[in-house]
N, C-alpha and C positions, 0 to 999 in steps of 0.2 A: 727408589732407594734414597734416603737420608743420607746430606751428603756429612761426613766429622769435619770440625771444626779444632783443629791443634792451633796451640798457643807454645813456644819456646820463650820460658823469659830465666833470667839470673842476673838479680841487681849488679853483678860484677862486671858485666860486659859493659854495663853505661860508665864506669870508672875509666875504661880505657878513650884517652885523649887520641883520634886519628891524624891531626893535624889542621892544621887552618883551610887547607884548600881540599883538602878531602869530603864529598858527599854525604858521611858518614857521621852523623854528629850523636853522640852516646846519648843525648839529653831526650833526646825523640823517644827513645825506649824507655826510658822514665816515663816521659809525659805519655805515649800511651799507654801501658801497665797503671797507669793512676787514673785516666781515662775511664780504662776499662771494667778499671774495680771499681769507678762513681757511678759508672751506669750500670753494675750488676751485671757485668755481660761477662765476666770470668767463669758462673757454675752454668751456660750453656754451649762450654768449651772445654774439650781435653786440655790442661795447662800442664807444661813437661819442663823438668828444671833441667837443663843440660849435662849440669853436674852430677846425677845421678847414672844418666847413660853413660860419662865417662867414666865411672867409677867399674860401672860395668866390665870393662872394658878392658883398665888397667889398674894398676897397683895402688894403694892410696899412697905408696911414697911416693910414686910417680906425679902422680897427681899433685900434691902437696909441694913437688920441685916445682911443676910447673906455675901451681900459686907464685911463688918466691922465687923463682929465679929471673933475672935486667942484666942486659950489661952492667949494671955499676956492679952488681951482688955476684957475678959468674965465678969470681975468686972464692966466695965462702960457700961454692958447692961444688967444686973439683970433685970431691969424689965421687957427687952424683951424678955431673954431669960427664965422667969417664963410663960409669958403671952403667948411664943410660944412653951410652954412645951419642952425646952431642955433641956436634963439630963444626967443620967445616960446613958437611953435607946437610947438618939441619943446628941451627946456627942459634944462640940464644937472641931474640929481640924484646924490645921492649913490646907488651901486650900478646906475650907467647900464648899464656893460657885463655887470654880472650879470645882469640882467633881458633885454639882448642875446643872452646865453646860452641861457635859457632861453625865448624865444622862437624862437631857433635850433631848439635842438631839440625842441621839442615840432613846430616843422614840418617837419623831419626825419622824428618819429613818423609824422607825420601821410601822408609821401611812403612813406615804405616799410612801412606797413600797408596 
């Protein structure tokens, strides 16, 4: 059996800054994804944008908060964020929707392996 080969990428996730001492450095996901499209190695791989699964999923306003809403901005979405019960219990931070992302697809991964 032919084993699949998925690829998760969305230029948006490499925007979020993790911090100075965090493992995580967004630039790596660039430079692989540029890697992989120099060496032709993207069309013998499923490539899966995460954005699309989320969308699946939820609402595109929902989505579209999540794009735009930081601590600094949570004031100029009171309504959505009453209407989408965020609070306390799940808290707006900075790089909400990139972490959306990646919890996208890793259960994505997780569905089609």
């Amino acid at each position: 059996m032919k084993r699949k080969i998925s690829y998760f990428y969305d230029p948006e996730i490499s925007n979020y800054y993790y911090g100075h001492n965090h493992a995580m450095k967004p630039q790596r996901i660039t430079m692989t994804y540029a890697l992989l499209s120099e060496y032709s190695l993207l069309h013998h791989m499923q490539v899966f944008n995460p954005t699309e699964y989320l969308c699946k999923f939820h609402e595109e306003d929902y989505v579209k908060f999540l794009r735009s809403v930081a601590p600094e901005t949570k004031h100029d979405h009171l309504t959505w964020i009453k209407g989408f019960n965020v609070g306390k219990d799940c808290p707006v931070f900075n790089g909400l929707y990139c972490c959306q992302l990646r919890t996208t697809a890793f259960f994505k991964y997780v569905f089609v392996t």
